[in-house]
C-alpha positions as CSV (number, residue, x, y, z in Angstrom):
1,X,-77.8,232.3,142.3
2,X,-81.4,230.6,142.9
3,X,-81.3,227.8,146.0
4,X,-82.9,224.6,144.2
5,X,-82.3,222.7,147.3
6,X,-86.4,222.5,147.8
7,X,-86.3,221.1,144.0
8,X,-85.2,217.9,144.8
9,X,-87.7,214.9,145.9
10,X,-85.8,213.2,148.7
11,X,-82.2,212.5,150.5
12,X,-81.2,209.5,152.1
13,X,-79.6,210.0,155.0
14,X,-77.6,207.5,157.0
15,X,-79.1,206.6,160.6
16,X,-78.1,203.2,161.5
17,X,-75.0,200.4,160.9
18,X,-75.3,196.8,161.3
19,X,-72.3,194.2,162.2
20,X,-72.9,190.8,161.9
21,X,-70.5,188.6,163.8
22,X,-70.0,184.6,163.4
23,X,-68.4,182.4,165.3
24,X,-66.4,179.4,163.9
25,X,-67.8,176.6,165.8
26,X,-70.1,173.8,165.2
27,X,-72.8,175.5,165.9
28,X,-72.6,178.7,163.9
29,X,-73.8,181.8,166.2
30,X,-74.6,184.8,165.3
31,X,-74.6,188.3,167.2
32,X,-75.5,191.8,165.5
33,X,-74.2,195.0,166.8
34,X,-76.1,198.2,166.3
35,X,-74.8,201.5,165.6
36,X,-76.2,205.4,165.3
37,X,-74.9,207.1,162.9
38,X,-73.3,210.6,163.4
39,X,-72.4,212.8,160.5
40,X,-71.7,209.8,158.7
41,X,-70.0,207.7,161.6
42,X,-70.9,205.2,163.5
43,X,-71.4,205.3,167.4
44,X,-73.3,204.5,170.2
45,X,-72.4,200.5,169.8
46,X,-74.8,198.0,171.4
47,X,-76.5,194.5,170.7
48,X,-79.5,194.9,168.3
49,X,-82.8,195.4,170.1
50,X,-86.2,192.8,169.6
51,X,-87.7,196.9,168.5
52,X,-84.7,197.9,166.5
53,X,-85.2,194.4,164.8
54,X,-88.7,195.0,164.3
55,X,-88.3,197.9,162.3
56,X,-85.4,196.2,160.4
57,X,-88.1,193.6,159.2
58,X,-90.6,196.2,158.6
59,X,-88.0,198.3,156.1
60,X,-87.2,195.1,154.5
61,X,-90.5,193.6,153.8
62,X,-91.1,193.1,150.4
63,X,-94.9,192.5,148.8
64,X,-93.7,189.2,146.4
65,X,-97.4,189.2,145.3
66,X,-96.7,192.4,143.9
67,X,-93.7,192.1,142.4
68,X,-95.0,188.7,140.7
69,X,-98.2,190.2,139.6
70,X,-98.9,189.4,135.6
71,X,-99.1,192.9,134.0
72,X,-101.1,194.3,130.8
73,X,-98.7,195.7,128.6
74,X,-101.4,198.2,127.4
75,X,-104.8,197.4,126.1
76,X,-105.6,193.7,126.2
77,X,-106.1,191.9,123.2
78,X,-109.3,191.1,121.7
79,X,-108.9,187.2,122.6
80,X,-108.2,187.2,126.0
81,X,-111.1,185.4,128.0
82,X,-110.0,185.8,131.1
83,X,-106.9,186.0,133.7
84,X,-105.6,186.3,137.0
85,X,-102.8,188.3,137.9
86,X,-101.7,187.2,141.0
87,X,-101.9,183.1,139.9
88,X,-99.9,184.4,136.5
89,X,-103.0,182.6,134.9
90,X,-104.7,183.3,131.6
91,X,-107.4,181.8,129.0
92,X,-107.8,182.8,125.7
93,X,-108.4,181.7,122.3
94,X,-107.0,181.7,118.8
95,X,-108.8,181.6,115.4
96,X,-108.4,178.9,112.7
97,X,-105.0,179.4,111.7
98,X,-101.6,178.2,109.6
99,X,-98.9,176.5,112.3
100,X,-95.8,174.7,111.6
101,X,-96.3,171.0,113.2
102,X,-93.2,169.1,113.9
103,X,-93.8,165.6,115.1
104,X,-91.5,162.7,115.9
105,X,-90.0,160.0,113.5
106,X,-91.7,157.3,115.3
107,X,-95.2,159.1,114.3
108,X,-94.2,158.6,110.6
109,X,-95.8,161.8,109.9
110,X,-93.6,164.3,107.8
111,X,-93.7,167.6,109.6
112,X,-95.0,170.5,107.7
113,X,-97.7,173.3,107.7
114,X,-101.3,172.8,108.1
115,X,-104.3,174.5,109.2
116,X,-105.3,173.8,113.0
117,X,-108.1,174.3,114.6
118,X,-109.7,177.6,116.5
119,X,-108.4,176.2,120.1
120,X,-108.9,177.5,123.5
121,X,-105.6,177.7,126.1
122,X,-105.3,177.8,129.5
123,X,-101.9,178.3,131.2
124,X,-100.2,179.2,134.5
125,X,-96.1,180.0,135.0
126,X,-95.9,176.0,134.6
127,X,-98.9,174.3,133.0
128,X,-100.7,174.0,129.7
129,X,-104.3,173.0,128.8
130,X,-105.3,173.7,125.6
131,X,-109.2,172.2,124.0
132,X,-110.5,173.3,120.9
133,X,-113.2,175.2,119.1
134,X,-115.8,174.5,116.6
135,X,-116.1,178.1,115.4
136,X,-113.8,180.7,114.4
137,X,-116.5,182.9,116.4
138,X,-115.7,184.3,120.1
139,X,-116.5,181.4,122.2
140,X,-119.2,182.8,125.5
141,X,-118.9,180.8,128.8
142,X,-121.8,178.6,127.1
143,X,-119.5,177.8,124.3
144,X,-118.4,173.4,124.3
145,X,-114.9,172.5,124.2
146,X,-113.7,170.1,122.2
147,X,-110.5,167.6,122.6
148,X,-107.7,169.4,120.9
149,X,-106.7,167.0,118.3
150,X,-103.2,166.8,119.1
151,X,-100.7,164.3,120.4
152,X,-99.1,164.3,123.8
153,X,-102.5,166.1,125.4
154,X,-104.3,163.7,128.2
155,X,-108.0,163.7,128.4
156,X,-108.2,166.9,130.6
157,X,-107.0,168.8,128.2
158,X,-103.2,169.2,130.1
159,X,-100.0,168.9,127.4
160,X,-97.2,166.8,128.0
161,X,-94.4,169.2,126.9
162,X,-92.0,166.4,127.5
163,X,-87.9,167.3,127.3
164,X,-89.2,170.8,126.6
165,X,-87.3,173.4,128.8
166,X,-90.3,175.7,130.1
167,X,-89.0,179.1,131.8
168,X,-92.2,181.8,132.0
169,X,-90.0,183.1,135.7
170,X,-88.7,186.7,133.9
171,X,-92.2,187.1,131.5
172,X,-94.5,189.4,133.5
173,X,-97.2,190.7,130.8
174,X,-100.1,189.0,129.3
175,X,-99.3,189.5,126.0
176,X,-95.5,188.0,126.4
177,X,-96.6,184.6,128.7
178,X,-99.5,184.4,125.6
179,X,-96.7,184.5,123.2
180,X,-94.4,182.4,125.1
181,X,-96.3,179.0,125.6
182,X,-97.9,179.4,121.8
183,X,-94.5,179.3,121.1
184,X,-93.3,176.5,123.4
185,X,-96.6,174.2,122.1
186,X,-95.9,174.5,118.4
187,X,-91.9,174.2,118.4
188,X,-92.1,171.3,120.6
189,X,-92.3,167.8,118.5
190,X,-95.4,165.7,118.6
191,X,-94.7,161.8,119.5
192,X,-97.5,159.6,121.1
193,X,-101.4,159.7,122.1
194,X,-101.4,159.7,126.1
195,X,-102.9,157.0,127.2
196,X,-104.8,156.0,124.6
197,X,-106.9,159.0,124.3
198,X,-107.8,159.5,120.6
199,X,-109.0,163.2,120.6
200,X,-110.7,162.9,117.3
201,X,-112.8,160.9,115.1
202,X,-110.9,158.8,113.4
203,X,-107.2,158.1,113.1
204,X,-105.0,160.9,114.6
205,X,-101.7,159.8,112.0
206,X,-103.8,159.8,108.8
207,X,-105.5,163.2,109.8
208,X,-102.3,165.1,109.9
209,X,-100.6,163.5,107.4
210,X,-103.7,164.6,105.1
211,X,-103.5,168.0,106.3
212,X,-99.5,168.6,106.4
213,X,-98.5,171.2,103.6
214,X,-102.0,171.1,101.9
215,X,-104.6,174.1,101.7
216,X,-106.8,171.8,103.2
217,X,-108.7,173.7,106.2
218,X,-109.0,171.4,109.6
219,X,-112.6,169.4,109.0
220,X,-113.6,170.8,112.8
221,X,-116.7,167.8,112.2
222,X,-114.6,165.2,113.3
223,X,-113.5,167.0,116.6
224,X,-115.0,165.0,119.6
225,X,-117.1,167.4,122.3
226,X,-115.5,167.1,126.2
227,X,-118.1,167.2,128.9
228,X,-117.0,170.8,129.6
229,X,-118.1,174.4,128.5
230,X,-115.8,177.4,128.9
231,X,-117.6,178.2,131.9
232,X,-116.3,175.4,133.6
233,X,-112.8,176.3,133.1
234,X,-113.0,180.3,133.4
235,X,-110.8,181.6,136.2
């Protein structure tokens, strides 16, 4: 018969046994034994070394940069602008497009479909800006932004996602964190103008409810230029 014992990659081995002790007063101590280990048996007891410690740390260190790094899940898509992995950050942009709105009773607006605007978004693991476009073109870092002419967005561009529940902690590719906070921004219902910000030209309510289950394509002329180009907000 053929030894295959060189086939395999590696064996783990026990070497060393740790035993925690505790004591049951106030103040809690703790003491940690160390132990060799001899054909699978502990010996050679004695209090754990500051170098025996040391190496402990040193097997146990883990890189949580790495771990938490935002991943491509193959080729990136053709509208990403720009991203960070290690700050879980991306920008990108999405064309002209048919969403489903949903917006509170107090608005008065029936929700509905209706064409929105090309719009620009910028998110982390825990915020949302989004701005918006005046072409269905690629924007360059010369491109303006535009107020996103939505409710519950302050003047910087940062959505108030109000009672939604926002939980990006287990999405670790581009592709799934763009998905996720599109998804979180259109399903979440629309209710006030923040602060009195009026991000268009006119009246917010009678735009929407002029657009909401029509054909009618977003009139980008009434969108109102921020002081900002995508340059300014490129990561």
């Amino acid at each position: 018969m053929k030894d295959i014992t060189n086939s395999f990659r590696s064996y783990f081995y026990p070497t060393t046994a740790l035993v925690f002790y505790q004591n049951d007063g106030a103040l809690n101590e703790t003491y940690v034994e160390h132990f060799d280990m001899e054909d699978g048996k502990p010996v050679n007891p004695h209090p754990l070394s500051a170098e025996e410690a040391k190496r402990l740390a040193t097997a146990l260190q883990v890189d949580e940069d790495k771990i938490s790094l935002l991943k491509s899940d193959g080729i990136l898509q053709n509208n990403v602008l720009s991203f960070d992995a290690k700050k879980s950050a991306i920008i990108w942009y999405t064309k002209a497009q048919l969403k489903q709105l949903h917006f509170s009773d107090s608005l008065g607006i029936k929700s509905g479909r209706a064409n929105v605007p090309p719009l620009v978004w910028k998110i982390d693991k825990d915020t949302l800006q989004i701005f918006a476009l005046a072409s269905n073109r690629k924007p360059t870092p010369n491109s303006d932004l535009y107020y996103a002419p939505f409710f519950n967005i302050h003047q910087d561009g940062s959505v108030c996602m109000g009672t939604v529940s926002i939980n990006t902690s287990e999405t670790g590719s581009v592709k799934e964190l763009m998905s996720l906070w599109e998804n979180y921004f259109f399903n979440s219902y629309f209710s006030h103008l923040m602060a009195d910000h009026n991000p268009v030209d006119g009246n917010c309510v009678l735009l929407w409810e002029s657009l909401i289950d029509t054909d009618k394509q977003f009139p980008t002329d009434i969108l109102i230029k921020t002081n900002k180009k995508l340059k300014d907000i490129l990561l």
